[in-house]
C-alpha positions in Angstrom: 123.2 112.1 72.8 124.6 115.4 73.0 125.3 115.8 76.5 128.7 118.2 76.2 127.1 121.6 77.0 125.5 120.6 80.6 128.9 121.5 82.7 127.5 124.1 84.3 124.9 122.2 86.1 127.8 120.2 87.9 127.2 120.1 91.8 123.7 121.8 91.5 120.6 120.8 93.5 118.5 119.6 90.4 114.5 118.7 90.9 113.3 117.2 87.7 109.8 117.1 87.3 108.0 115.2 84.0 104.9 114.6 82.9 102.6 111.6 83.5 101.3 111.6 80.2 101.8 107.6 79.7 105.3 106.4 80.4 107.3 107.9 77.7 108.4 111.4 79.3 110.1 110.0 82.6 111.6 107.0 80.0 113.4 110.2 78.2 114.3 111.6 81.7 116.4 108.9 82.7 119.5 109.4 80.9 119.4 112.9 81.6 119.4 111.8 85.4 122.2 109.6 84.6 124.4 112.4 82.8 123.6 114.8 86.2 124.5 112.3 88.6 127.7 112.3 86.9 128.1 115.8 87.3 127.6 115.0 91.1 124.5 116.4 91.2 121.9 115.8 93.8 118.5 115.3 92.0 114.9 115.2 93.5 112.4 113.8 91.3 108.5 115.4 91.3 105.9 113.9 89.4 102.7 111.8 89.9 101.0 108.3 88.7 102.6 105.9 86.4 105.9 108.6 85.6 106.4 109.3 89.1 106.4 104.9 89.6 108.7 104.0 87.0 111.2 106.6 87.9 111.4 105.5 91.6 111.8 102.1 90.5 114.8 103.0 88.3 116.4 105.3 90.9 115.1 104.0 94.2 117.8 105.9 95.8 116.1 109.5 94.8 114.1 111.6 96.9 110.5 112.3 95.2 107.9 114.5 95.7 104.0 113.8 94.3 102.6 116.6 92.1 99.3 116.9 91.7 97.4 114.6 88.9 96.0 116.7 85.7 93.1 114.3 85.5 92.7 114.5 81.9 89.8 112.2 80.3 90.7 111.1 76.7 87.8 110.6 74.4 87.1 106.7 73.4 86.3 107.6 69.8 89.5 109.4 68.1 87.0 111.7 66.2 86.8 114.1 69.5 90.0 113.3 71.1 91.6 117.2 70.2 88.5 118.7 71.4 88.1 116.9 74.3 91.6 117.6 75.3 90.7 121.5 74.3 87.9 121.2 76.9 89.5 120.6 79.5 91.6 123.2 79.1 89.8 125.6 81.8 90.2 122.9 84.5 93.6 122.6 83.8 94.5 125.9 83.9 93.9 125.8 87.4 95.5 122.7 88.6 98.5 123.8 87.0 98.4 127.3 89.2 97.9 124.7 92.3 100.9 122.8 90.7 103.5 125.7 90.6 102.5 126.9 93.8 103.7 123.7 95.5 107.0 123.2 93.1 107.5 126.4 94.7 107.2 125.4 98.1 109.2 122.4 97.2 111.9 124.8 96.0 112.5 126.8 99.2 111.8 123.8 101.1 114.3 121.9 99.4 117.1 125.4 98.5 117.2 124.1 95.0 119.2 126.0 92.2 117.7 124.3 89.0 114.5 123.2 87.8 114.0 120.4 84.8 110.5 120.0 83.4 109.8 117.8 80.8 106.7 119.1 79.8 105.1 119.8 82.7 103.4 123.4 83.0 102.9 123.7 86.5 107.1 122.9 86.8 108.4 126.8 86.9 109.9 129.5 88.8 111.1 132.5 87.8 113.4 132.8 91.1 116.3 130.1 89.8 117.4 128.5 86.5 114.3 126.7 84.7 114.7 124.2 82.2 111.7 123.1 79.4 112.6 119.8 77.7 110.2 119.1 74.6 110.2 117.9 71.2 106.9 119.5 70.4 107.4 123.5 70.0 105.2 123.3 67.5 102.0 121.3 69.1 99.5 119.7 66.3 96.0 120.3 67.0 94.2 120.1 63.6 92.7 123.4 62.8 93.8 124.9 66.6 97.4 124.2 65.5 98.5 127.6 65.2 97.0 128.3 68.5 98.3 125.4 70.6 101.5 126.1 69.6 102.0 130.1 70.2 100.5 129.5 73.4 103.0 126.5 73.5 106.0 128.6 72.6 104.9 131.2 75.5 105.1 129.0 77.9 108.8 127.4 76.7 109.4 131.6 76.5 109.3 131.9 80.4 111.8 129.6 81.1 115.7 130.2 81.1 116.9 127.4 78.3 114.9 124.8 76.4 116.6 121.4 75.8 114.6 119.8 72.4 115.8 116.2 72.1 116.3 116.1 68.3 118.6 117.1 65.6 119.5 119.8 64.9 117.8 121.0 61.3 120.6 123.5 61.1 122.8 120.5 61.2 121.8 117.6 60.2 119.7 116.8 56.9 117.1 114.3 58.5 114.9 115.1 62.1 112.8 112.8 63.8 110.2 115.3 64.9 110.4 117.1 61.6 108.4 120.0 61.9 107.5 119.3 65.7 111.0 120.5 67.4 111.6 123.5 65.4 110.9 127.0 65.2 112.8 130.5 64.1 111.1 131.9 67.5 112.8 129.5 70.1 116.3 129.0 70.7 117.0 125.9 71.7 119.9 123.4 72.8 119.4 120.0 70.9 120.6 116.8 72.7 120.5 114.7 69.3 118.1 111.8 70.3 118.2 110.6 73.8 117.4 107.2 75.1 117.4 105.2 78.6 118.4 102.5 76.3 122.3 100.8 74.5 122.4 99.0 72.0 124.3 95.7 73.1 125.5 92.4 71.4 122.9 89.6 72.0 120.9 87.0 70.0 117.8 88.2 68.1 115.6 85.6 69.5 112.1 87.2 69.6 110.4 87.4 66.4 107.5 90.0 67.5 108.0 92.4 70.7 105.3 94.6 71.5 105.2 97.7 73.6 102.1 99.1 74.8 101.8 102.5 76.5 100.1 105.9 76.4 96.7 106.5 78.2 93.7 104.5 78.9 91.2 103.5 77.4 92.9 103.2 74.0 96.1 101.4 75.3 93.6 98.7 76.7 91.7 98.7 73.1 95.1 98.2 71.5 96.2 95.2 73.9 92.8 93.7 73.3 93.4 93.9 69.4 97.0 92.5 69.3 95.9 89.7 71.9 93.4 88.9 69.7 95.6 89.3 66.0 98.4 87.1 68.1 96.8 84.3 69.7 97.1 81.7 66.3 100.8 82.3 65.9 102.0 79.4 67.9 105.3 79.5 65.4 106.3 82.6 66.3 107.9 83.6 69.1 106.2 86.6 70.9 106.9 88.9 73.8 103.9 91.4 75.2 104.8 94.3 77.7 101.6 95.9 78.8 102.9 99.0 79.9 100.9 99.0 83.4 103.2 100.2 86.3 102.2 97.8 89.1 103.4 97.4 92.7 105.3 94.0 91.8 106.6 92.9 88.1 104.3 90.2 87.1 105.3 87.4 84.3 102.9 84.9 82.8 102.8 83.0 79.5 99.8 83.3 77.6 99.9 80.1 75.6 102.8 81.1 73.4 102.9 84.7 73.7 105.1 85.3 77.5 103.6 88.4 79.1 104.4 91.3 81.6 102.8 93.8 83.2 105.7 96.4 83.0 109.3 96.0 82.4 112.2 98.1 83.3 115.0 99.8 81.8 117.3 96.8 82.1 114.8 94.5 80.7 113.3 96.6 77.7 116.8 97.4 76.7 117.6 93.8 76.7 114.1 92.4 75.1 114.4 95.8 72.2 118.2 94.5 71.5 116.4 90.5 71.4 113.7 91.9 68.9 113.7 91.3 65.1 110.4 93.5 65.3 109.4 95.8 67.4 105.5 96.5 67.7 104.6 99.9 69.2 102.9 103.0 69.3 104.9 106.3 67.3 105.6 108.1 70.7 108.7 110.0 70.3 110.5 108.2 73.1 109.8 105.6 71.9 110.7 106.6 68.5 114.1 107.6 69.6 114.4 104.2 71.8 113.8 102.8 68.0 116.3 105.2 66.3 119.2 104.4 69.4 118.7 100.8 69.0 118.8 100.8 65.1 115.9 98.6 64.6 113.0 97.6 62.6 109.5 98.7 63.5 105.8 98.9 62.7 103.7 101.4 64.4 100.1 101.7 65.4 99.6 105.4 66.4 97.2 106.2 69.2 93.7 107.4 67.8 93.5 111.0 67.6 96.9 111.5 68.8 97.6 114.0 66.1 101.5 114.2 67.3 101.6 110.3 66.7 100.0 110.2 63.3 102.1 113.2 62.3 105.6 110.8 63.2 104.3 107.7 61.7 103.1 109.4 58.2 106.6 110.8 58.4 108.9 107.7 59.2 106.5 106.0 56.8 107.9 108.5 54.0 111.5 108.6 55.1 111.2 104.6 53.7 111.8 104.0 57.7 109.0 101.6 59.3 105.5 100.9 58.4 102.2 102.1 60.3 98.7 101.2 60.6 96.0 102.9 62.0 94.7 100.7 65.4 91.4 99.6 63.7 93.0 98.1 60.6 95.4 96.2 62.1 95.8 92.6 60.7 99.0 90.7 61.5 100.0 90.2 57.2 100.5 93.7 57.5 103.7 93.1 59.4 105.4 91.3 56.6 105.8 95.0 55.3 108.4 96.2 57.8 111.3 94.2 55.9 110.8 96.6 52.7 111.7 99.2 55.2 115.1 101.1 56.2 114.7 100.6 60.1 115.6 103.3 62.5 119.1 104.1 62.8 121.3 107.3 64.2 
């Protein structure tokens, strides 16, 4: 993580503000809230559903403010997943006009001097220091590609810096996001890959460890298939996180597979560094988690999810890890991942 040119946020009034698009934006937003609360900053978190629950449980201490919800509706089949996305477009527009109109309110309210959003549109003001964290300035949309991302790259324009968590392609030979996290038309500042996560000295003692996340209904399709691919390997020893942000952590074993509802930081960093294999979808936080960690992985991207497809076509070439898409998923697959590098830094 390159963290060495934030100095000059030391002693600000910082509200961060992610997006609740499953869990893996606030995940990324946690070490940056670590690195400012070095800097004796005072941070206020904004955000809404499962983001804005798994930050307050990592940082209980944090006063938080809830955003409004974007209410998308993802498509079942992944055939229409883009255009339904694309269609909702109009109803966003204005949801996010509501949204900056109350980040505003929160921002006199609250005399702060910096903004963070991690992808979060209605997260802006052009009265103090604005901050865009992404790793997608270029935004894959099939044929609307060139379109989502100008219009993408507009909206990173407006704001003061842009933090890409990535390497730097002017500096390093190899980038995760590849052609998602750069562009000649943005100047960014990149962090190197960022992770809630440390790599730590334990025994590898679970064979599988699989990670669900992203948005409903496909995450609950996905938990159905892996339940179902899982439940004859009694020899192996098998640890599910759901990825459902609950009031209370629940833990129950499942014949031989133990289960939880949601886990955090502490817990996934300590089950990841237990893992021989790590199961997952290719979100890029999860991606970088991966990368941090330096382990092996196979991913099952989320249908449709043109950003995921993209990341796992491309670690597949790098030689890194092994995908499948959800529907073809058989559990001999797996024995693929040892041909593979792993993710390293």
């Amino acid at each position: 993580m390159n963290f060495n040119n934030l100095e000059h946020l030391s002693n600000k009034k910082i509200l961060l503000c992610p997006l609740n698009w499953g869990l893996g934006h606030a995940a990324r937003c946690v070490p940056i809230i670590n690195e400012l609360k070095k800097l004796n900053c005072e941070i206020i978190l904004a955000s809404d559903g499962i983001a804005l629950d798994l930050l307050v449980k990592e940082f209980p201490e944090l006063k938080y403010y809830k955003l409004y919800n974007y209410n998308i509706v993802y498509a079942k089949n992944k055939r229409w997943f883009n255009l339904k996305l694309i269609s909702q477009a109009y109803k966003l527009f204005f949801v996010v006009l509501k949204e900056k109109r109350l980040v505003n309110q929160i921002i006199e309210k609250e005399n702060i001097d910096v903004l963070i959003s991690d992808n979060r549109f209605g997260a802006f003001s052009k009265k103090i220091h604005s901050i865009y964290i992404t790793h997608q300035i270029n935004v894959l949309a099939g044929v609307f590609t060139p379109i989502t991302s100008f219009l993408h790259q507009k909206i990173i324009k407006k704001y003061t810096a842009c933090w890409v968590p990535d390497f730097d392609a002017a500096q390093s030979d190899v980038t995760l996001a590849g052609k998602l996290s750069f562009s000649e038309k943005i100047n960014a500042l990149y962090l190197n890959p960022i992770s809630r996560l440390k790599k730590i000295s334990v025994d590898v003692d679970i064979d599988y460890l699989i990670l669900l996340s992203g948005p409903e209904p496909q995450r609950g399709f996905l938990e159905d298939i892996l339940f179902d691919a899982f439940k004859n390997m009694a020899d192996k020893r098998i640890v599910f996180v759901k990825g459902i942000m609950e009031t209370e952590q629940r833990q129950e074993r499942n014949n031989h597979i133990l289960v939880y509802n949601f886990a955090t930081s502490t817990q996934i960093e300590n089950l990841m560094n237990r893992a021989e294999v790590v199961i997952c979808r290719s979100g890029y936080t999860t991606v970088m988690d991966l990368t941090v960690l330096n382990k092996k992985a196979f991913f099952i991207p989320t249908p449709g999810q043109l950003e995921q497809e993209y990341l796992a076509k491309r670690l597949e070439f790098l030689k890194l890890a092994p995908f499948c898409n959800q529907e073809n998923f058989k559990v001999e697959m797996l024995e693929l991942v040892q041909k593979y590098k792993g993710l390293s830094c």
